[in-house]
Structures are given as structure tokens and as C-alpha cells.
N, C-alpha and C positions, 0 to 999 in steps of 0.2 A: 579588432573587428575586421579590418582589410583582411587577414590572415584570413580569419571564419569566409569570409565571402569566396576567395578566393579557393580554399580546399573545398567546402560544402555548398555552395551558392546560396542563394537569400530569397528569403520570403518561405512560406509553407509548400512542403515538398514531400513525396514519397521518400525516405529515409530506411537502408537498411543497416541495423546497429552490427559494426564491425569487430568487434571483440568482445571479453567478457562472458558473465552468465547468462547475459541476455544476448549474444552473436545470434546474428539471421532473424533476428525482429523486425517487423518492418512496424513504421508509424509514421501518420503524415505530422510532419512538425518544418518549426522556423529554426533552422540552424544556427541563426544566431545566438539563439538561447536556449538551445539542445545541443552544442557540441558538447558537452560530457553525457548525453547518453548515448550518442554516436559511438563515443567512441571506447564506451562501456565502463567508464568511472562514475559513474552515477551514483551516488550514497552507497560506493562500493562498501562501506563498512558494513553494510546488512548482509550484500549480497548472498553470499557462501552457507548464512546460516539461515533466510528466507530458503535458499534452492533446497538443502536438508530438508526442514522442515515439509516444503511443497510435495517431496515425494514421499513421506510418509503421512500425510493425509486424508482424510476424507473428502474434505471440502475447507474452503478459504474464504471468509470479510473480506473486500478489502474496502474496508469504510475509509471513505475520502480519495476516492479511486480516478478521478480527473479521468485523465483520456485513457485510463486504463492499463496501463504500462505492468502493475504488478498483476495483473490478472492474465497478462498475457506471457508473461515468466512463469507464474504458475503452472499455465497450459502447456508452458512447454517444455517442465521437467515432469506432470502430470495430469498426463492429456482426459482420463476417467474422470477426474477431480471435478466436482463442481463448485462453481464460484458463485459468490453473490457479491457485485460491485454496488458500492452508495454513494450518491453526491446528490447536493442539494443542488445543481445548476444542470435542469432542464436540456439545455442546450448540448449538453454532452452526451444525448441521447445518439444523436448521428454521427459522432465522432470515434463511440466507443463500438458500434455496429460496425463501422467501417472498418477500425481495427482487428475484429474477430476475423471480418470477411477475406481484409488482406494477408492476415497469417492463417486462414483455412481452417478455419475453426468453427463448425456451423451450431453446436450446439452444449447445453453443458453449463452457461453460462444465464445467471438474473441479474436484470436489471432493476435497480431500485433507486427514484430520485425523490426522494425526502430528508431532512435532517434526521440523524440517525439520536436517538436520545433512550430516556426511561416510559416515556410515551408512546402513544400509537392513535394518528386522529390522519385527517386531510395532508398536513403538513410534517407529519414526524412519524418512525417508526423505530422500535427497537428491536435488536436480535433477537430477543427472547421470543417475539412474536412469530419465529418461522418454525419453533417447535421442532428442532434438532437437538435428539439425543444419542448418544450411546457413539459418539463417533470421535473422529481426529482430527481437534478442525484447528487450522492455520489461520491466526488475525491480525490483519495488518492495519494500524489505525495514524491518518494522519489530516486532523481536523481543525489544525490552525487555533490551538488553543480551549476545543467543547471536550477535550481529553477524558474528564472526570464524570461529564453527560452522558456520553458514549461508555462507559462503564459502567453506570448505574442502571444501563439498560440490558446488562449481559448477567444479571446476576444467575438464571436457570442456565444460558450457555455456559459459564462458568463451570457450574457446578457437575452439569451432568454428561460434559464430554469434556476429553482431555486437550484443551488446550494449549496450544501455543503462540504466545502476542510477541509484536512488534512494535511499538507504540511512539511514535514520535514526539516529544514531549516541547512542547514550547515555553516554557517558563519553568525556575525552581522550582516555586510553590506546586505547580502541576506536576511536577516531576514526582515529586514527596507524595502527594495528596495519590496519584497514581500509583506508587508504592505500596502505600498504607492500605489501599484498597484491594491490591488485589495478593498481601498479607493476608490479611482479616480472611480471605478465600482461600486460605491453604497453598497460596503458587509462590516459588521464589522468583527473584529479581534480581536484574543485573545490568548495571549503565553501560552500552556500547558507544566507547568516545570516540569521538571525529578522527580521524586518521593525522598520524601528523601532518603529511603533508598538504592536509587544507589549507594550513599556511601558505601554501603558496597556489593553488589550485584550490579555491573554495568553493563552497555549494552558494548558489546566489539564494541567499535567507532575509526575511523580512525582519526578523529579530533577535538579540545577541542571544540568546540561549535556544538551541535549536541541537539535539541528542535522543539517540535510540534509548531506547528501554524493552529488555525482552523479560518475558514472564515464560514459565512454565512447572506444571505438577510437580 
């Protein structure tokens, strides 16, 4: 922790990410628990096949999109590309603007704060309801376990553009259940496992099973 303070300083700060697929990002964040996207190891295990995908798409989910970090990698390997960011916490309304603002990014970009699901009312909205077709859309999903919710709502995005998911999987059973689902859809699957060396450099995770899963046509 002294180290962190001493290279980054402490408390929330204008931060620009020094290496990696994300170099030259800026985001305001607490160094003490963002030195790995400082310094561009951040769930490197996606990275490389996220930046792929970002350039040859149309548009990008990125359902569970917090302060917006992958939408703003997005934007910057496909600046055309429109995004649609969701989280259910209100408050990330002024964080995620700000982000656009400080990487120069004025437009291009929805905001949606609802839980993402098979519904559509006050509180909930599903993909399906934006009524995209015929396109190449990049989905990035990482929702602390509604994994399986959030797929039940994509069955027309699914089907009628070419997909490609990222999908953070928090439990076995969600893992499987994940799978099975978007079999049944005609998309193969494939587990991207933790890098070795999180052994010794890990990702700070709330629960022991925490692993990508990508889908595609």
C-alpha cells in the first residue's frame, strides 16, 4: 500500500493509463485500488480479443459498465462505433459523462440506468427493446451473478445480428447455464482462463470463481 501511495498518490484522482490496450485513457479513480488499470493489466486476459472484436463492429453493450472503462477502449480502437452503457446505480450518471468528456469524446455514446433483464418497465430494460438489427454488435456483460437474466433478454439481439460476447461468469452453475444458453442459439463457446500469473498478481474478486467466457457465430 505505501508503494501505491508513493508511485500513484491516494485518494481519487485524474489518472492516465500508462501501458497496454487501454494507454492514454484517462479516468478519475483511487489508485489504491486501480493500480492494475494504471498500469494496463487489468483483466489483461480479455484485452486483445475485446480490441479485435471493438474494430470490427457496429455497436457494443456494455451491460455492467460502472465508470465505463470498456466503453471507453471501445471508443478508442472505434471511434464511429456506438455504445450503449447499463448499470443499475444512478449515481454513475456523472462519472461516466465525465469520463466521455475527459477523453474527447462528445458523442456516440447511451446511457442506460436500469437493470438489464427479459423485462422492460420503470425499473428494468432488455436489449431486445433497442430494436438492432442486421449489424456487428460487440457484448460485454459483467453483472455480479444476473448472468443468465441478462441473456434471456437478448434473445432477438441474438439472433438477428452477429454477435460477439464476453461474459463474466460468476459461479459454475452460471458458467454451464451460460453455455447451454447460448448453444441452444447457434453460438460456440469458449472459457478464457485467468492468466497464470494471477497467482501472484490477482484481480481483487468478491468470489472464488470469477472467468471470461466468449461466444461467437
Amino acid at each position: 500500500m505505501l508503494l501505491k501511495h508513493f508511485l500513484f498518490g491516494n485518494g481519487v484522482q485524474e489518472k492516465r493509463i500508462f501501458f497496454g490496450k487501454a494507454k492514454g485513457i484517462r479516468l478519475c479513480m483511487d489508485p489504491n485500488y486501480n493500480a492494475q488499470k494504471i498500469i494496463g493489466s487489468y483483466e489483461h486476459e480479455i484485452q486483445s480479443v475485446f480490441v479485435k472484436q471493438a474494430k470490427r463492429s457496429d455497436c457494443f453493450f456494455d451491460i455492467g459498465a460502472a465508470e465505463g472503462y470498456y466503453s471507453l477502449l471501445y471508443k478508442k480502437y472505434n471511434p464511429l462505433g456506438e455504445v450503449y452503457l447499463f448499470d443499475i446505480d444512478k449515481n454513475l450518471r456523472s462519472v461516466q459523462e465525465a469520463h466521455f468528456a475527459l477523453n474527447k469524446i462528445a458523442d456516440g455514446f447511451h446511457l442506460y440506468f436500469k437493470s438489464v433483464s427479459d423485462k422492460n418497465d420503470e425499473w428494468q430494460i432488455s436489449p431486445d427493446s433497442l430494436h438492432i438489427k442486421n449489424n456487428k454488435v460487440l457484448i460485454k456483460v459483467d453483472v455480479e451473478g444476473a448472468e443468465s437474466v441478462v441473456l434471456r433478454g437478448m434473445n432477438h439481439l441474438l439472433k438477428e445480428n452477429d454477435c460477439w460476447l464476453i461474459i463474466e461468469t460468476h459461479s459454475k452453475q452460471l458458467e454451464k447455464d451460460c453455455m447451454s444458453f447460448l448453444t441452444q442459439h447457434g453460438y460456440h463457446t469458449k472459457i478464457i482462463n485467468n492468466a497464470w500469473w494471477r497467482f501472484f498478481i490477482p484481480e481483487r474478486r468478491p468470489l472464488s470463481h470469477n472467468r471470461w467466457l466468449a461466444a461467437w457465430r
